[in-house]
C-alpha positions in Angstrom: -36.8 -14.8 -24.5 -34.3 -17.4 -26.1 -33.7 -20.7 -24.0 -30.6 -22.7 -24.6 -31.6 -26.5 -25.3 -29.3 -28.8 -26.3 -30.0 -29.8 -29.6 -29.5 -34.2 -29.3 -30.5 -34.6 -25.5 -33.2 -31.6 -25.1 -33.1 -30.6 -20.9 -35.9 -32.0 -19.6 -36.9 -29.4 -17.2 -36.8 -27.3 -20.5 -39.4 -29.5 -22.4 -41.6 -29.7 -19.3 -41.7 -26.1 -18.8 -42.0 -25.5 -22.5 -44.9 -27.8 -22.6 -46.9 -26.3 -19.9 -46.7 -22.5 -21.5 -48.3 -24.3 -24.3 -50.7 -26.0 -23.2 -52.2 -22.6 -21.8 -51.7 -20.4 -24.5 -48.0 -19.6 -25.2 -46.6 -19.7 -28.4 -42.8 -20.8 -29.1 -40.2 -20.3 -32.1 -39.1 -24.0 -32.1 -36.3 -25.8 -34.2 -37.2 -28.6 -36.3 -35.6 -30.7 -39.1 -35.6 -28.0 -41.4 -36.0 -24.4 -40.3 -37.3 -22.8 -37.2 -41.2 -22.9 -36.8 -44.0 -21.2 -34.9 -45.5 -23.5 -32.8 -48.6 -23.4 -30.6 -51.0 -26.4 -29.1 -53.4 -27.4 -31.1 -56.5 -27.1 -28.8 -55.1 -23.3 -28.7 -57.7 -21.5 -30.8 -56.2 -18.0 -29.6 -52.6 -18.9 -30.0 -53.2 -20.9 -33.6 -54.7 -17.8 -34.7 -52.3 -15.6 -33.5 -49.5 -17.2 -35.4 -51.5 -16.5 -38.7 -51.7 -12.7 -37.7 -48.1 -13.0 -36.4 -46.8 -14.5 -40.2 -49.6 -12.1 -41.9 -50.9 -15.8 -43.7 -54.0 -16.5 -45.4 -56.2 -18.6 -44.2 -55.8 -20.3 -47.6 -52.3 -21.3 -46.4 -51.8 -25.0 -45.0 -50.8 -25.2 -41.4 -49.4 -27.8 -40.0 -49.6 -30.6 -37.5 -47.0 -32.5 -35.8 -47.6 -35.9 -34.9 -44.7 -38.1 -32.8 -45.9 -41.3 -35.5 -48.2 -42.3 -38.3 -50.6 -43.8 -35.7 -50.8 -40.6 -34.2 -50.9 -38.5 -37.3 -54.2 -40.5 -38.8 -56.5 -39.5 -36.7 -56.5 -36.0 -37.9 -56.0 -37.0 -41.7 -58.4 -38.5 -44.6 -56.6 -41.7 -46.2 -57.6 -44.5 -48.0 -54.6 -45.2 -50.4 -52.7 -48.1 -49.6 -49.4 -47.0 -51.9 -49.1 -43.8 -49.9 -49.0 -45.6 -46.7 -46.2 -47.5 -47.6 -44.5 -44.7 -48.8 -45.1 -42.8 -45.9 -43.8 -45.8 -44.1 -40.3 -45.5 -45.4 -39.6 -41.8 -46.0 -41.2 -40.7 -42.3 -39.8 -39.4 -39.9 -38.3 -36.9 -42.4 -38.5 -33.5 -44.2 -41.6 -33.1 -45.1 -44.9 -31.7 -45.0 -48.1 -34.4 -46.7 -51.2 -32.1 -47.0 -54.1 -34.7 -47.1 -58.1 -33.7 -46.2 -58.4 -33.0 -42.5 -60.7 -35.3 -40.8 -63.5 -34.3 -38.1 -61.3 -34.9 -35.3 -59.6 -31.7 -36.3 -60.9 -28.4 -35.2 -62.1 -25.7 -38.0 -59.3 -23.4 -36.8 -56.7 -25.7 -37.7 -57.5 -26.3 -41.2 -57.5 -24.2 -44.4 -60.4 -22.9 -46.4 -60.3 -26.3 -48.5 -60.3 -28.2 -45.3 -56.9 -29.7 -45.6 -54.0 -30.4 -43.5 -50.4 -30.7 -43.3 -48.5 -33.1 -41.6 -45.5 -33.1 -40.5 -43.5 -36.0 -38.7 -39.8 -35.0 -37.8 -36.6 -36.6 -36.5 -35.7 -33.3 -34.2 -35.7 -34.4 -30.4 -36.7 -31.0 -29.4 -40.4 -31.1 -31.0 -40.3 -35.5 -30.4 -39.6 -34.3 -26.5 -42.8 -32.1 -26.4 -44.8 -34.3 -28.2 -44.3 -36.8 -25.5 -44.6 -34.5 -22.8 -48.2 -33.1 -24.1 -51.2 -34.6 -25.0 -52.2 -33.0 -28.1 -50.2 -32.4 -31.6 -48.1 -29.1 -31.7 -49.7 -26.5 -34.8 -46.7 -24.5 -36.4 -45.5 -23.0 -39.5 -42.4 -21.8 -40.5 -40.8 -18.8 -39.2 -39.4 -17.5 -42.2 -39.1 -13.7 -43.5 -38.7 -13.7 -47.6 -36.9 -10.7 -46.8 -34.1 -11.8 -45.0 -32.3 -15.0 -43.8 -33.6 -16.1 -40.4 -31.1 -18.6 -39.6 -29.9 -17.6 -35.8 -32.4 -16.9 -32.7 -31.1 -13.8 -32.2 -32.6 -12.3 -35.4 -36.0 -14.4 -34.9 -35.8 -12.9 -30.9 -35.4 -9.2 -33.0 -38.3 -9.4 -35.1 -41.0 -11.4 -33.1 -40.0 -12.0 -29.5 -42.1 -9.3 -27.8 -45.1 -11.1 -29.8 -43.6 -14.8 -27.8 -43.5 -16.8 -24.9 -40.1 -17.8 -26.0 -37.6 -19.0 -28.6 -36.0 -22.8 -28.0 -32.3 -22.1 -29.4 -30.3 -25.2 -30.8 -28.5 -23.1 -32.3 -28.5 -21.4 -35.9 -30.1 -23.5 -38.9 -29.6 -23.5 -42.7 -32.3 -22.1 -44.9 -33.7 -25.7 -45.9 -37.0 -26.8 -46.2 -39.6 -29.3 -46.5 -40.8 -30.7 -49.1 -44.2 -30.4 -50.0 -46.6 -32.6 -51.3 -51.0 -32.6 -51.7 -52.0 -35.9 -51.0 -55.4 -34.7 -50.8 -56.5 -35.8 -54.4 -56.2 -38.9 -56.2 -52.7 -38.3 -57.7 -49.6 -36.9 -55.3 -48.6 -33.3 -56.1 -45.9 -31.7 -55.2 -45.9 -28.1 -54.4 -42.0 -27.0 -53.1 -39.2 -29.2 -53.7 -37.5 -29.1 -50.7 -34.8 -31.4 -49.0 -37.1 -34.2 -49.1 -36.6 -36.8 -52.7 -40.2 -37.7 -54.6 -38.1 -39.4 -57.5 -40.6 -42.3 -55.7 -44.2 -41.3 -55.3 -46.7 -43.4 -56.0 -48.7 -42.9 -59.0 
């Protein structure tokens, strides 16, 4: 089912009712900064793991979690560097995705084999409006098919709605992502180049 939502001042009704399906189960196509994203609650074990089946991923693959803040964002992540809190501090919200070691607060289902995370803390209203509404993180991964271009709802609603609660249309989106970056060692790594600049990371 595809849900017109405006894509600066998200209906609230729309968030609200959005919200509630997933806090009990549902799983969305939502827009974000970049591309369109499966989402699901995080304290969804059944949902979460029916996104992986969904996107046929491994469970090598980094998730990720989207937090409305850094605050919010630190209780589920490992991070003692001071450097790459101040760069977080200036690049976020923004495109993209910081894998660091997941801490306890985290439940096994939401991190990979190597116990990591990502993060991700975005500047769409849409996701910010849920995350306000709900009282734990959204879990979500991009909806993207390698084998075609996924840009309007209409195709996402073609290949996955029957497997959805819904799809959150703000319309159709370039194929941009994230970039990518393990944060979980001593030394940044990037891992995709995406829209986001690391001319700047820390050592």
């Amino acid at each position: 089912m595809i849900i017109p939502v405006h894509p600066i001042n998200p209906q609230r009704r729309v968030l609200e009712e959005t919200a509630a399906e997933l806090m009990r189960g549902g799983i969305y196509i939502l827009p974000t900064d970049t591309v369109y994203a499966f989402a699901a609650a995080m304290d969804q074990k059944k949902a979460i793991e029916r996104i992986y089946f969904i996107k046929k991923m491994s469970e090598h693959k980094v998730i990720s979690v989207f937090c409305h803040d850094i605050s919010a964002a630190s209780k589920y992540i490992c991070m003692d560097n001071n450097s790459i809190f101040r760069w977080m501090k200036s690049h976020l919200p923004g495109p993209y995705t910081l894998v660091f070691k997941a801490s306890k607060n985290l439940p096994n289902y939401a991190v990979t084999k190597q116990k990591t995370v990502g993060i991700r803390i975005v500047t769409n209203p849409v996701i910010n409006g849920l995350l306000e509404i709900m009282k734990v993180p959204i879990v979500g991964t991009s909806a993207y098919n390698s084998e075609e271009s996924l840009t309007y709802p209409e195709d996402l609603e073609r290949l996955y709605g029957k497997q959805l609660t819904g799809i959150l249309d703000t319309g159709p989106v370039e194929n941009i992502f994230s970039t990518v970056i393990d944060l979980s060692n001593r030394h940044p790594n990037v891992i995709r180049q995406g829209i986001g600049e690391t001319f700047d990371l820390p050592e």
